[in-house]
C-alpha positions in Angstrom: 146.0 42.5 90.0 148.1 43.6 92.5 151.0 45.5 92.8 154.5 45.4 94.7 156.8 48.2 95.1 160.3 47.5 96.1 159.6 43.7 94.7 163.4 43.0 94.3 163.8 44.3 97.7 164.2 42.3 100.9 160.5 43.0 102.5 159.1 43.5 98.8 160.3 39.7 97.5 159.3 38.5 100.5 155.6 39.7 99.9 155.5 38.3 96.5 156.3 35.1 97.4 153.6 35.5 100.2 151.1 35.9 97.8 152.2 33.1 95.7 151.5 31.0 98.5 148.1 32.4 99.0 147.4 31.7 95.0 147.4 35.7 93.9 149.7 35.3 90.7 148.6 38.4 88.5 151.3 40.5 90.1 153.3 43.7 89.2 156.2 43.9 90.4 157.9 47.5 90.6 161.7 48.4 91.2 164.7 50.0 89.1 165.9 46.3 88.5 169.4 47.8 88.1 170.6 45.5 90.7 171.7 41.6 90.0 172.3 40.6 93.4 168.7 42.2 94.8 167.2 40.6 91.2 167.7 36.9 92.5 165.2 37.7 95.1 162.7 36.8 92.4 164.0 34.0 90.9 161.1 31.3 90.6 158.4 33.7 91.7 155.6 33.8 89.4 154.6 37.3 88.4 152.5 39.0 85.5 155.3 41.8 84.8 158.0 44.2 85.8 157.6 47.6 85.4 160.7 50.3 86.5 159.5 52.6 88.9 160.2 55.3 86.9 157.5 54.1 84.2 155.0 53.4 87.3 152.7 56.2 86.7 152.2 55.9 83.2 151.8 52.1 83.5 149.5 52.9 86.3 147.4 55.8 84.1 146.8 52.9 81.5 145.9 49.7 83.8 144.4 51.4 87.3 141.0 49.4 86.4 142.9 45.9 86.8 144.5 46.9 89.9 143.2 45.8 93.3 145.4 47.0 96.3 149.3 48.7 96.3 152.0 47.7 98.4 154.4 50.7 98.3 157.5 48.6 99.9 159.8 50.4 97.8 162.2 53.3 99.5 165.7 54.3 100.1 166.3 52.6 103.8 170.3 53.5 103.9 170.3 55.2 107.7 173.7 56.3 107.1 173.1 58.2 104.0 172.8 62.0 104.2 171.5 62.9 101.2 168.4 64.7 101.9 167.3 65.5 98.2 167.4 61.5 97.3 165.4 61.1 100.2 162.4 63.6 99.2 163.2 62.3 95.7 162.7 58.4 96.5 160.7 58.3 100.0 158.6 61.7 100.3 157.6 62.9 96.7 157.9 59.5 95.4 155.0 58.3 98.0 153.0 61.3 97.5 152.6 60.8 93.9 151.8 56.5 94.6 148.7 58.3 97.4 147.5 60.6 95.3 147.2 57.9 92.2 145.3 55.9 94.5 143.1 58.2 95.7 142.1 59.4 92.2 141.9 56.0 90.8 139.9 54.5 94.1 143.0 52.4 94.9 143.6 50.7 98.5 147.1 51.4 99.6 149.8 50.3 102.2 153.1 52.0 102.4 156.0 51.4 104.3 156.9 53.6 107.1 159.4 52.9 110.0 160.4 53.0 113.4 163.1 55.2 112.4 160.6 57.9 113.0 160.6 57.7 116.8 163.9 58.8 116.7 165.5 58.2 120.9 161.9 57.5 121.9 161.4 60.4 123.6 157.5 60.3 123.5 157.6 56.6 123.4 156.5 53.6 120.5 152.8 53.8 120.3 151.7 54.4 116.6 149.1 57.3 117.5 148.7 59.8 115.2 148.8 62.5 117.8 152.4 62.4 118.0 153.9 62.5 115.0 154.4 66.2 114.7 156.3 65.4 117.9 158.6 62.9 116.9 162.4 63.7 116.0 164.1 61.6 113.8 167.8 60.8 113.9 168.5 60.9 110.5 167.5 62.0 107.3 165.9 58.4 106.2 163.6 58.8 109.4 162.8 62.1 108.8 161.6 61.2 105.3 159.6 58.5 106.4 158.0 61.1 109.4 157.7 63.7 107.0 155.4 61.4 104.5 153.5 60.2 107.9 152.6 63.7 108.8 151.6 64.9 105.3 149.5 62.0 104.5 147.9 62.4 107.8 146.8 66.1 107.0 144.9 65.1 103.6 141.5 65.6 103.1 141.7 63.7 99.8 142.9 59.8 101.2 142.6 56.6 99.8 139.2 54.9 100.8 141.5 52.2 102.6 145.5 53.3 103.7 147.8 51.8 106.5 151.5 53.3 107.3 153.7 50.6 108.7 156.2 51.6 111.0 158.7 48.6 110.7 161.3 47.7 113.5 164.1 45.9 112.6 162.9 43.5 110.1 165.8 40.3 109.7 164.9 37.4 107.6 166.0 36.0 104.2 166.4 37.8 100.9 168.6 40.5 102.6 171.5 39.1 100.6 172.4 42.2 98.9 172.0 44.8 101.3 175.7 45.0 102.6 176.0 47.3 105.0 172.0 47.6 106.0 171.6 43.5 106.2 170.5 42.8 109.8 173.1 41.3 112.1 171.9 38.2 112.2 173.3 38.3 108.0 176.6 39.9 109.3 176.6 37.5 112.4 176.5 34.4 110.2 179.4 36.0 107.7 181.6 36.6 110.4 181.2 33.9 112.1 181.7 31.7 108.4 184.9 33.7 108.1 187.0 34.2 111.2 184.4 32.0 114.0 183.1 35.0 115.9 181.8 38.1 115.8 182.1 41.6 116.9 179.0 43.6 118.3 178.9 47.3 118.4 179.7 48.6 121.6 177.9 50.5 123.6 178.6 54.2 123.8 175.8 55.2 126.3 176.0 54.4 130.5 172.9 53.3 130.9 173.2 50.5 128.4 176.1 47.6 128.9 177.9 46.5 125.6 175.8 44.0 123.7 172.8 44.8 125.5 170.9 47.3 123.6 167.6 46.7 122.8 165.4 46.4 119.7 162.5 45.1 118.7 163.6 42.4 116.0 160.6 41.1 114.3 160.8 38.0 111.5 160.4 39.0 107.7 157.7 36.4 107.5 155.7 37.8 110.1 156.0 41.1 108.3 154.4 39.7 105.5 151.9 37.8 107.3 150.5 41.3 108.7 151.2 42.8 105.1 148.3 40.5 104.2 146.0 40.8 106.7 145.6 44.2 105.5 145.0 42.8 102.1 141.7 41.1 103.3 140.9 43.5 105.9 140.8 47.2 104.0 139.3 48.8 107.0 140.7 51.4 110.2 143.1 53.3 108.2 145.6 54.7 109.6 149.5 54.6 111.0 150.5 50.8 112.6 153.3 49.7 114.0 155.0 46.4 112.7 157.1 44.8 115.4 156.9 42.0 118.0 156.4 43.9 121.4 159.3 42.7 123.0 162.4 44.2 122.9 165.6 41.8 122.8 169.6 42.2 123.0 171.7 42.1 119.9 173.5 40.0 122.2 170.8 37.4 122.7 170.3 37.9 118.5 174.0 37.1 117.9 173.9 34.3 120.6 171.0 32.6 118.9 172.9 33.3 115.5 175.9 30.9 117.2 173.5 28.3 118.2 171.8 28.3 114.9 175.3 27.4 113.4 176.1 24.6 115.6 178.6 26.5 116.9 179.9 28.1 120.2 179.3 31.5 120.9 182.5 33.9 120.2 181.8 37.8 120.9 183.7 40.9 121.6 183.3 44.5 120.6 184.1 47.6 118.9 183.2 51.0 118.8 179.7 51.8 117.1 181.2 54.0 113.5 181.4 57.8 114.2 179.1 58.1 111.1 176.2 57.0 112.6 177.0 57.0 117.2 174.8 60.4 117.8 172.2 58.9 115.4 171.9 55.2 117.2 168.9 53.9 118.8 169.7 52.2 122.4 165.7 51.1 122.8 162.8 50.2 120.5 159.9 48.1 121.3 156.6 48.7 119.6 153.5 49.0 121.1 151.2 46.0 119.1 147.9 47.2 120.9 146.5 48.9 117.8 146.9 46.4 115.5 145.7 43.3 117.9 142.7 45.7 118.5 141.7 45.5 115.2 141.7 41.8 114.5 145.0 40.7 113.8 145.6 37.4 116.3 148.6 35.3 114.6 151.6 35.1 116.9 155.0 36.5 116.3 158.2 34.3 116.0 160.3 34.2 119.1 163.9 35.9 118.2 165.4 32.4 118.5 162.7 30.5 116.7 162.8 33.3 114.1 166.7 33.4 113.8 166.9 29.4 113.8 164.1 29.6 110.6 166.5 31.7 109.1 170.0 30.5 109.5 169.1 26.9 109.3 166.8 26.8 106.6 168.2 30.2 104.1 172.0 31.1 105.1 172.9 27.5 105.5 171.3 26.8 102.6 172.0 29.7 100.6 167.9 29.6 99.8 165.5 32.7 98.8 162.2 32.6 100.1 
């Protein structure tokens, strides 16, 4: 049996219909389920049950013996919300309890962390452990996610096997109801569906033109491909980032969005929202050495052979996967 946190999620639905591929059917799948749009992201998977994440721990206390390995996908991932007690409510304490279950009932677990917790990048993108006191956050979803990083990190009590993944910026299908958050690749296609271009943020800092600031965009199905070489592997614990290597342009994201369409490319700009212009990252490209060192070999999508998988064959087709 194995369990999937945030299963209604984007990531989460997308690593339940991974396993299905890969035959693993006795599956729990954990969220609040409050949501219908984010619900559709399970339609058709096969799954043993659901369980609310509040109930978690007591389902857990009955039925640790059946389960083999955690995915703790779940979290609040809004970077523009400012609620700091929903945050240790949802991301920290939530994830402290899930570790300390599996530690006590000899549980293998793999959480989600981010690359929100390199904050500007000021001591670079290499998933070492020695620098995550150092790292400053820009907001208070990064922080939560550093904050869990640096706690579990000081345990003596861990899971026999545990892995932190510091996700970039994830984009694929099942991101349907995430509004705001959706990657801009979603918003790309929406605009483009309803006025035939689209409007980029622009860029607020010299050193970076408008369109041409740089993140590492990594394919939701290479996400979960990684999810479950862990699975298998259960060995060299630790903190690992999840991204291609390569940073790319929104513009060239948007641009590929276009040609996925069939359709020319139509882009301007507008300011980057007040809320969140002191809080945005200009530059993140992970450093992949500690994973490849381990054993992992399968190649990453290219962003246009990623965002032409996607638009063609899920927003054109209005398809879950």
């Amino acid at each position: 049996m194995i369990v999937v946190t945030g299963a209604a999620g984007f990531i989460g639905s997308c690593m339940v219909s991974k396993l299905n591929q890969e035959n693993f059917k006795d599956i729990i799948v954990v969220d609040d389920f409050s949501s219908a749009a984010k619900n559709k992201n399970l339609e058709g998977k096969i799954f043993t049950s659901k369980v609310h994440r509040d109930d978690f721990f007591d389902w857990l206390k009955e039925n640790e013996k059946e389960v083999q390995f955690i995915f703790h996908i779940g979290a609040r991932t809004d970077t523009t919300e400012f609620d700091v007690y929903l945050f240790n409510k949802l991301n920290l304490n939530y994830t402290k309890n899930m570790w300390n279950a599996c530690v006590d009932y000899g549980i293998p677990l793999l959480y989600a962390s981010s690359a929100a917790t390199y904050g500007l990048g000021e001591h670079g993108y290499e998933d070492s452990h020695e620098i995550v006191d150092q790292l400053v956050p820009l907001n208070p979803y990064g922080e939560s996610k550093n904050d869990f990083d640096k706690w579990a990190l000081a345990q003596d009590r861990q899971p026999y096997f545990w892995a932190g993944m510091k996700f970039f910026n994830v984009y694929g299908p099942n991101e349907f109801h995430k509004s705001r958050m959706a990657s801009v690749v979603y918003h790309t296609f929406n605009q483009v569906g309803e006025t035939g271009a689209m409007k980029l943020f622009r860029s607020h800092n010299p050193d970076f033109k408008d369109g041409m600031q740089l993140r590492d965009f990594v394919y939701v199905k290479d996400v979960v491909e990684v999810l479950y070489f862990f699975l298998q592997h259960r060995k060299d614990s630790g903190l690992y980032n999840l991204g291609t290597g390569k940073a790319r342009a929104f513009l060239d994201l948007a641009k590929a969005t276009f040609n996925g369409m069939g359709v020319k490319d139509a882009i301007s700009f507008v300011d980057t929202p007040f809320d969140i212009r002191d809080k945005y990252q200009y530059f993140t490209q992970a450093n992949m050495h500690k994973l490849k060192s381990i054993g992992y070999t399968k190649p990453f999508h290219s962003l246009e052979d990623g965002v032409t998988d996607y638009v063609e064959n899920y927003l054109l087709t209005n398809r879950y996967y």
